[in-house]
Backbone as a ProteinNet text record, in pm:
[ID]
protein_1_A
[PRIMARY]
XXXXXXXXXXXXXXXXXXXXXXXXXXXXXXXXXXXXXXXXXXXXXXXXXXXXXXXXXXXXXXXXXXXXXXXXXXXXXXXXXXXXXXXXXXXXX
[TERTIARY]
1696	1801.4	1870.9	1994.5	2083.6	2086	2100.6	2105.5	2198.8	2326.5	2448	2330.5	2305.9	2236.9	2127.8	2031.9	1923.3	2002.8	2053.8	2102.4	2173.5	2216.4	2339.9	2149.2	2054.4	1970.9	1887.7	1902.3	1832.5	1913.2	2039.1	2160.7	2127.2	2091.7	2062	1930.1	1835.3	1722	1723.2	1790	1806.6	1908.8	2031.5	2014.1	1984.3	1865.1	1833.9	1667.3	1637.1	1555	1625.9	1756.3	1799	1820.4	1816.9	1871.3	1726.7	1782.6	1710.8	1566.3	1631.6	1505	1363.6	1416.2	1278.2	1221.4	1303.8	1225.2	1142.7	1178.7	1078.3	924.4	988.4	866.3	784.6	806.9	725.6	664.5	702.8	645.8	524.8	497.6	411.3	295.7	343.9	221.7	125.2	144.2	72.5	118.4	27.6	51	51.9	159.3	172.5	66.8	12.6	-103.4	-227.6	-318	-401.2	-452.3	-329.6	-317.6	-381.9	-407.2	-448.9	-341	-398.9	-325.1	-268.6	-120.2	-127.7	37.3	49.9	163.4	247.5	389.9	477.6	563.6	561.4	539.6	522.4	380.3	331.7	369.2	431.3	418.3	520.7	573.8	661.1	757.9	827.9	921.6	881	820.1	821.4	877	942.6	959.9	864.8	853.8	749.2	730.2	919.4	911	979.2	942.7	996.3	1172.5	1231.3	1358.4	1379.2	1309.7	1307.5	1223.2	1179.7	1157.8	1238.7	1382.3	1447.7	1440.2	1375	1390.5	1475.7	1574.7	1602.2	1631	1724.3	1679.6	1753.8	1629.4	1694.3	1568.9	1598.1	1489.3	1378.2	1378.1	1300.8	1167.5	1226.8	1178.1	1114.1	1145.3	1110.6	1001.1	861.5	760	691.7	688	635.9	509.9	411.2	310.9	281.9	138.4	71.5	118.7	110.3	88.4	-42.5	-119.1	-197.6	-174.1	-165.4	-115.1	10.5	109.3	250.9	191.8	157.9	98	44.4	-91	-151.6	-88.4	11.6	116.9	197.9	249.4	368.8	448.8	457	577.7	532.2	385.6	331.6	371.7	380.7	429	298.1	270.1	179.1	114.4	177.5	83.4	-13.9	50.4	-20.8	-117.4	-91.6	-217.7	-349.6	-294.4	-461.2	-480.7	-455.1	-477.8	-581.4	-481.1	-505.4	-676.5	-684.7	-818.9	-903.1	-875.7	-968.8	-965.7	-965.3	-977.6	-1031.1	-1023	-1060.9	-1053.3	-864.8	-847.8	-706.6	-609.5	-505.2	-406.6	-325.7	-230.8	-123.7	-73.5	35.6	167.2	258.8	347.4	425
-507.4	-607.2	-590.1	-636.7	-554.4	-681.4	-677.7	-792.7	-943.3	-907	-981.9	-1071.1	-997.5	-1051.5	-1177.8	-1097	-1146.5	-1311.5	-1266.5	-1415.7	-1512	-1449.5	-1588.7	-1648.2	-1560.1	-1653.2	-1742	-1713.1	-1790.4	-1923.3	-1925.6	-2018	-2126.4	-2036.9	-2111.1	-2195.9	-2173.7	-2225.5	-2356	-2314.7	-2404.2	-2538.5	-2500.9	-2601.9	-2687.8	-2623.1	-2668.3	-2792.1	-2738.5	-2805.7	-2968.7	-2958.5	-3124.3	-3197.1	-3079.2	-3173.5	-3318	-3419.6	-3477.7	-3434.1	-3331.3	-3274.3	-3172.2	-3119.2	-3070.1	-3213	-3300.5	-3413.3	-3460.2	-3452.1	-3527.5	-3379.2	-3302.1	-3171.9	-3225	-3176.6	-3252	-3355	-3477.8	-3619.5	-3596.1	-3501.7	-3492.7	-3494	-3424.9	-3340.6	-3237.7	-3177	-3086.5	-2964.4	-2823.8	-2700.9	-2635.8	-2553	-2495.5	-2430.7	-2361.6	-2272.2	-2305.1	-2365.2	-2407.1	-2579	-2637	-2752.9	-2855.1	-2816.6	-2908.1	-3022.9	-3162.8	-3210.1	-3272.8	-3239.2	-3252.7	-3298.7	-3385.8	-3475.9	-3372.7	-3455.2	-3390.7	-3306.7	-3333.9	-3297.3	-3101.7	-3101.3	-2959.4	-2838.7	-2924.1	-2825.3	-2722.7	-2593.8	-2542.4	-2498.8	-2414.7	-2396.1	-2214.9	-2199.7	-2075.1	-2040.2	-1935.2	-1825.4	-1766	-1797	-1725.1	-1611.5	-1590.2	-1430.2	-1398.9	-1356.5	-1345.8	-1255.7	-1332.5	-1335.1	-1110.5	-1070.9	-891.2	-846.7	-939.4	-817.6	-876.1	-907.2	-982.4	-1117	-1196.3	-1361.6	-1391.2	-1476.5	-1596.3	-1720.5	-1816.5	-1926.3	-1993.6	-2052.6	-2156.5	-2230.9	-2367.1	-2446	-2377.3	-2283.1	-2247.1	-2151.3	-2123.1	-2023.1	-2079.3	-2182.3	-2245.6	-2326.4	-2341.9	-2411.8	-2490.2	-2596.4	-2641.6	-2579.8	-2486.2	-2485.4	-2470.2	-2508.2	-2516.6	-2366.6	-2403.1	-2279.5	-2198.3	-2244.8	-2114.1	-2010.3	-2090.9	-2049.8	-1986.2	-2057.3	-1946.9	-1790	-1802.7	-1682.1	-1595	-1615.1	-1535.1	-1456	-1540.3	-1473.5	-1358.4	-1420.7	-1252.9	-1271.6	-1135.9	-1078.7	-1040.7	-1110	-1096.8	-1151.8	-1122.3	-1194.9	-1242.9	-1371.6	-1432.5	-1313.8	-1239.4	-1149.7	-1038.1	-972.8	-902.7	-962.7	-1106.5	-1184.9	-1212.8	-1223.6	-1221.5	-1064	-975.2	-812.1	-805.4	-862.3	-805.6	-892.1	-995.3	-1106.3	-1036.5	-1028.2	-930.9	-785	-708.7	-554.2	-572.9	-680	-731.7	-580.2	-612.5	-448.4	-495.6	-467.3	-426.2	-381.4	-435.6	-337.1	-277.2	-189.5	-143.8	-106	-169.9	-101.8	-44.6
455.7	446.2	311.2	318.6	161.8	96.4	-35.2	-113.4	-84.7	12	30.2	127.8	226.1	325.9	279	173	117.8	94.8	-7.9	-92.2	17.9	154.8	227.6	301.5	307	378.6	291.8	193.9	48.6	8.2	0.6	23.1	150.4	247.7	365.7	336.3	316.8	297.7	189.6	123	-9.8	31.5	123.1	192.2	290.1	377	464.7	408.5	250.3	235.2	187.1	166.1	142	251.5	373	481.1	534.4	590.1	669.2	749.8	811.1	885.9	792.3	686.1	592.5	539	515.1	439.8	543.4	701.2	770.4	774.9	799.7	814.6	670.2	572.8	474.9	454.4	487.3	448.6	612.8	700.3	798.3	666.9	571.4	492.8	545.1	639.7	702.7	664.6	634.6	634.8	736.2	824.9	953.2	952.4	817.2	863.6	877.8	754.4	703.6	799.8	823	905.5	786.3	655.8	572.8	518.8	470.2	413.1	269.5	253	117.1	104.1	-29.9	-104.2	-41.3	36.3	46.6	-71.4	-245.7	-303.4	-284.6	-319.9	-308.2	-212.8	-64.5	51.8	-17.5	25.6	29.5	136.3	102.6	256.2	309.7	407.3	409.5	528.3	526.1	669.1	746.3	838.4	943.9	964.5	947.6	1002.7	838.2	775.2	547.5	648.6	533.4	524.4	464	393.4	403.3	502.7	580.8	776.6	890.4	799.2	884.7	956.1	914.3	932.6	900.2	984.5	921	905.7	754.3	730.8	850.8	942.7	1074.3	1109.6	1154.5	1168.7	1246.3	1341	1406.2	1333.5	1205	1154.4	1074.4	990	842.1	907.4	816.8	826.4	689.9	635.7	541.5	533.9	410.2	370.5	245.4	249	70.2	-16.9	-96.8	-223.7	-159.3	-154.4	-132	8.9	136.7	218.5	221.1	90.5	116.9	37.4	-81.4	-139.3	-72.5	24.2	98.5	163.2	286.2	351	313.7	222.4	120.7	201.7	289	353.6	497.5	521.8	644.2	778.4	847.2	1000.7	1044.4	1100.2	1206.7	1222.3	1349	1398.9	1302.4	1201.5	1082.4	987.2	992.3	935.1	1013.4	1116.4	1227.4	1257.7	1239.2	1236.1	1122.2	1018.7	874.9	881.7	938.4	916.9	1037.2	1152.4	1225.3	1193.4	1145.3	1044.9	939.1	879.4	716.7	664.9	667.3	585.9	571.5	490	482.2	581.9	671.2	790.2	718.1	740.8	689.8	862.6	886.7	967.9	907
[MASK]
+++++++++++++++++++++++++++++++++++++++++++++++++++++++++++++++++++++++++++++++++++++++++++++

């Protein structure tokens, strides 16, 4: 994805977190991944599918989770994180 690209979905995200609807995803306090709970505060906004393997910022995509859960993730897709946890190895596509 080229930088122009990068930044209009980063723009996007940034305002989709003032809208109405992230404030309600947040105040759930739930992490999409982890399902733990915590101060709407802490959650973050992440992409499901990361905005450089081509995601992008649209409600369908965006999921409130913790710091630790966004970290873990990186640039991983759903599916490469349960690979990566059943291999307990590294995937590379």
């Amino acid at each position: 994805m080229d930088d122009k690209k990068f930044k209009i979905e980063k723009a996007k995200a940034r305002k989709l977190r003032q809208s109405q609807w992230w404030q309600q995803k947040v105040q759930s306090g739930i992490c999409h991944y982890c399902g733990g709970s915590f101060a709407a505060a802490v959650l973050t906004m992440d992409h499901i599918v990361p905005i450089s393997r081509g995601g992008k910022s649209t409600r369908g995509n965006l999921v409130p989770a913790c710091k630790n859960c966004n970290s873990n993730k990186k640039y991983y897709t759903p599916a490469e994180i349960i690979l990566k946890e059943k291999l307990d190895q590294d995937v590379c596509f």
